[in-house]
C-alpha positions as MATLAB code, in Angstrom:
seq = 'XXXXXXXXXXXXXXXXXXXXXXXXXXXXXXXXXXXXXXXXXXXXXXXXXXXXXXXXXXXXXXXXXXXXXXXXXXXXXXXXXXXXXXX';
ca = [
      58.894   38.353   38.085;
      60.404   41.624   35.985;
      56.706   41.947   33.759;
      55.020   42.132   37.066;
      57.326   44.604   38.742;
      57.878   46.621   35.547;
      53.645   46.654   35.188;
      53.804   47.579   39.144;
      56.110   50.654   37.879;
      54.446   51.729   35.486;
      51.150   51.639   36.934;
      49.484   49.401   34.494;
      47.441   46.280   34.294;
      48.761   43.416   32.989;
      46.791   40.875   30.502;
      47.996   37.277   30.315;
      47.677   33.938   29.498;
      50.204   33.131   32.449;
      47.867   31.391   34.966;
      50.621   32.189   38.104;
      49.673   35.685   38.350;
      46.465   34.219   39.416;
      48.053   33.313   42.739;
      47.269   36.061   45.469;
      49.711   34.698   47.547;
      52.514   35.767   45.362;
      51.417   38.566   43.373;
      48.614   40.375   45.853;
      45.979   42.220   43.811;
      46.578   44.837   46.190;
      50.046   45.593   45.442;
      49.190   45.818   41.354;
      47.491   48.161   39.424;
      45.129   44.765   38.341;
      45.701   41.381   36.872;
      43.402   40.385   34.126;
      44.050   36.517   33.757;
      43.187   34.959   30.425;
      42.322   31.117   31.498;
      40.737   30.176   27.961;
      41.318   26.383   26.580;
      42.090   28.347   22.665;
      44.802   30.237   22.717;
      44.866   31.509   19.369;
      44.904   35.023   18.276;
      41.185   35.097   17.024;
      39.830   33.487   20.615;
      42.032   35.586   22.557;
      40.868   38.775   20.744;
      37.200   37.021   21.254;
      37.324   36.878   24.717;
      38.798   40.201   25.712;
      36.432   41.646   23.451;
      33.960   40.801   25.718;
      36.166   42.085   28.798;
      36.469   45.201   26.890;
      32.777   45.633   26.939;
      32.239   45.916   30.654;
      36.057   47.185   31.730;
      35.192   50.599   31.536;
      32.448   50.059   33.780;
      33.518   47.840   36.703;
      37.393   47.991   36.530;
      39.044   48.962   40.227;
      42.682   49.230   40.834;
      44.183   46.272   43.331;
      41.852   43.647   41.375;
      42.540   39.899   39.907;
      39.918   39.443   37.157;
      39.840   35.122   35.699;
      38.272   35.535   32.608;
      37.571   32.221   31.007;
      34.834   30.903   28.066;
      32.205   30.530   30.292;
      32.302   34.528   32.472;
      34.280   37.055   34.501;
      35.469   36.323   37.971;
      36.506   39.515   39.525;
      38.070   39.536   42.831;
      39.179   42.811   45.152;
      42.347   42.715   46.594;
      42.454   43.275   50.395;
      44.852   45.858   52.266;
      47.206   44.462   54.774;
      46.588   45.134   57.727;
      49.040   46.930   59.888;
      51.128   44.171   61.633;
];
């Protein structure tokens, strides 16, 4: 997908409400600066902004390169990416 290779480029992390880059398989942590997946039932602008105030608060302190973070209503689900191994 061009937002995920142009993020990859760029080096950032990309925020969405797109639940597909919450498949490993085909877009590896790893390979990413990070994924922050919004998987919230509200989408409007005031609940978004809700929620990822509350990812905002404890970014700073826990955010890794390679990593998928689900954030949803009810917490944060952070998960590492793992490097390939050499083949």
């Amino acid at each position: 997908m061009q937002i995920a290779e142009a993020a990859r480029r760029e080096g950032r992390v990309l925020v969405t409400l797109d639940l597909n880059f919450g498949t490993i398989r085909e877009y590896p942590p790893q390979d990413y600066r990070g994924f922050i997946v919004l998987r919230v039932i509200d989408q409007s602008r005031r609940h978004v902004l809700h929620v990822m105030e509350r990812v905002l608060g404890v970014l700073d302190r826990v955010l890794r390169d390679g990593h998928l973070w689900v954030v949803s209503e009810s917490g944060i689900r952070v998960r590492p990416g793992h490097p390939t191994e050499p083949g």
